[in-house]
C-alpha positions in Angstrom: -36.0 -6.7 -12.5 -38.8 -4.1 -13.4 -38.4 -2.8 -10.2 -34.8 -1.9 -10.0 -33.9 -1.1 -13.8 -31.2 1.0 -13.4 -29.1 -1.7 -10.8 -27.8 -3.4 -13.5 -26.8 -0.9 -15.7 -25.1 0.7 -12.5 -23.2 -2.1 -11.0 -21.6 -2.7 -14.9 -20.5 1.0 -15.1 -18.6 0.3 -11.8 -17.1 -2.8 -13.3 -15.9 -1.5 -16.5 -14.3 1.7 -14.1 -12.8 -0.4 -12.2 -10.8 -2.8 -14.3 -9.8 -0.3 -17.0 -5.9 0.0 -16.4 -4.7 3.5 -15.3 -1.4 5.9 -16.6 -0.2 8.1 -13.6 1.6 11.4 -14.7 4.9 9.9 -15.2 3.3 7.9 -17.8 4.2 4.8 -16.3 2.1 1.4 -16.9 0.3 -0.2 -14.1 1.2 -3.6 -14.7 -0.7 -5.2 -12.1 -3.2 -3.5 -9.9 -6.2 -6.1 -9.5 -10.0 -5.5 -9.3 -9.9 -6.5 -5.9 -7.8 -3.7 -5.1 -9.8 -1.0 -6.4 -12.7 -2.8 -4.3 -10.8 -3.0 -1.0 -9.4 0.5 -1.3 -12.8 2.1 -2.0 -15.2 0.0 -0.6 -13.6 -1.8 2.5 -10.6 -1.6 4.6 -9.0 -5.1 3.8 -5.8 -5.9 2.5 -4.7 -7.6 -0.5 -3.1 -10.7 0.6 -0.1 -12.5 0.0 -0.1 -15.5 -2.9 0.0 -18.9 -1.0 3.5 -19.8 -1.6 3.1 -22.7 0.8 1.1 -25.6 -0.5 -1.0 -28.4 2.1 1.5 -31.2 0.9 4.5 -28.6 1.6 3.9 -29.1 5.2 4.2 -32.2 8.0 3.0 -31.9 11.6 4.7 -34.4 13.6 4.0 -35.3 17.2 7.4 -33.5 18.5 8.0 -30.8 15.5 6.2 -29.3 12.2 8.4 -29.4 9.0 7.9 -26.9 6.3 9.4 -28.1 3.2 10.7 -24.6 1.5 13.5 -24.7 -0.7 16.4 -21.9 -0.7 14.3 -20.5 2.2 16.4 -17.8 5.3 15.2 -16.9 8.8 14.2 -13.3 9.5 13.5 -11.3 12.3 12.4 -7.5 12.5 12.8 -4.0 13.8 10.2 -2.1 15.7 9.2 0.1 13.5 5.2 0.2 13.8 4.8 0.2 9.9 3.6 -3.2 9.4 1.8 -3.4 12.7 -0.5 -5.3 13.8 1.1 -7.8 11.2 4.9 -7.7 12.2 6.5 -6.7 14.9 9.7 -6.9 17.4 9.7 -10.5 18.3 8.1 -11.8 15.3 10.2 -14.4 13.0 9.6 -14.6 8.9 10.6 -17.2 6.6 11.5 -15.1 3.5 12.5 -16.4 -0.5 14.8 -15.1 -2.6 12.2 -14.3 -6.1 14.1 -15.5 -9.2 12.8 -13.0 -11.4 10.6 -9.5 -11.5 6.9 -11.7 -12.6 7.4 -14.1 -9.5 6.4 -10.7 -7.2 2.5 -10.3 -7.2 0.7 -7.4 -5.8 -0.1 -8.6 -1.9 3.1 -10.1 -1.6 5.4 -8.5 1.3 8.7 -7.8 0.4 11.7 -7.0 1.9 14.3 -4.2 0.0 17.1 -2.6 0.2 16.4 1.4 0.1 17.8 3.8 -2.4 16.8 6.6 0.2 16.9 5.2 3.5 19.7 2.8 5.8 18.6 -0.3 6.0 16.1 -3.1 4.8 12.6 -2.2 4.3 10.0 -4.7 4.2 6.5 -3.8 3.2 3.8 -5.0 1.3 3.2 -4.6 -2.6 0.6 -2.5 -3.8 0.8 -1.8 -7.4 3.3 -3.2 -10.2 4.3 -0.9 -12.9 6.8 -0.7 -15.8 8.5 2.3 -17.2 12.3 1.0 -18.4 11.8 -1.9 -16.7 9.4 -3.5 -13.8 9.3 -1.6 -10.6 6.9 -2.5 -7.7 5.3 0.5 -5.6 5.0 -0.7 -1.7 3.3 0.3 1.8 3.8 -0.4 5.3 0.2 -1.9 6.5 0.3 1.1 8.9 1.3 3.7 6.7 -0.9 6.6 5.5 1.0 7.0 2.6 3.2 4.4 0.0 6.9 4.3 0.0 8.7 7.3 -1.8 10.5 5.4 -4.4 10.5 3.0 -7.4 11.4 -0.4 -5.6 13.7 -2.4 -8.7 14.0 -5.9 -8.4 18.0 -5.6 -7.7 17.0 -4.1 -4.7 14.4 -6.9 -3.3 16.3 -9.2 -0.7 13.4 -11.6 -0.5 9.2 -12.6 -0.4 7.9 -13.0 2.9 6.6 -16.8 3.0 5.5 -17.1 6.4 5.6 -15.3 10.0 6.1 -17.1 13.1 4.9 -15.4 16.6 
């Protein structure tokens, strides 16, 4: 420890940066916006995953079929746009839920929305959670460079993205 006596003292100064909760200039509260996060945006390209809405016992492999017991759960398919590539693409078939309330979207989760701005249904992935009235979730096509233009409310989310089936 003698050696390095400054590591400690560094590595706890990048904590405590890290997890303090930030105001942007419309003096809006980040509700959720986990360490990991700040980690994978300034450390490493990986992306904050999805919650597992699926659990082991959720699922049955038979010899002729799997079953995926999912309650209230709809088929989806999607447009080639590029912004969620390499994840989704033309071809590709989701298994979405409809979220009950606001606090059942986490941060990770993909979502798909109905636009204030643009035709059609968007579905991108969650990257912050804030609250200024009321919740509103902030979201990013994997291949983006930049996050959606608008507050996404949660009248507006069609469903969570559950699963994706090539």
């Amino acid at each position: 420890m003698a050696k390095y006596p400054y590591i400690f003292l560094i590595i706890s100064v990048i904590i405590l940066i890290m997890s303090i909760y930030i105001y942007n200039s419309d003096d809006d509260k980040i509700i959720e916006k986990p360490l990991n996060t700040a980690i994978a945006t300034y450390f490493f390209s990986e992306k904050i995953s999805p919650g597992d809405r699926i659990k082991d016992n959720d699922i049955y492999v038979q010899e002729d079929k799997i079953i995926i017991n999912v309650k209230k759960a709809k088929a989806t398919r999607f447009a080639d746009t590029n912004s969620m590539d390499p994840f989704l693409d033309k071809g590709s078939n989701g298994i979405e839920i409809k979220p009950e309330k606001p606090e059942d979207i986490k941060v990770g989760d993909i979502i798909s929305y109905k636009s204030d701005k643009y035709d059609g249904i968007i579905i991108h992935r969650v990257i912050e959670i804030k609250k200024d009235n009321e919740i509103y979730y902030m979201a990013k096509g994997d291949n983006n460079q930049e996050a959606d233009d608008e507050k996404i409310r949660f009248n507006q989310v069609q469903g969570i993205l559950i699963g994706v089936i090539y």
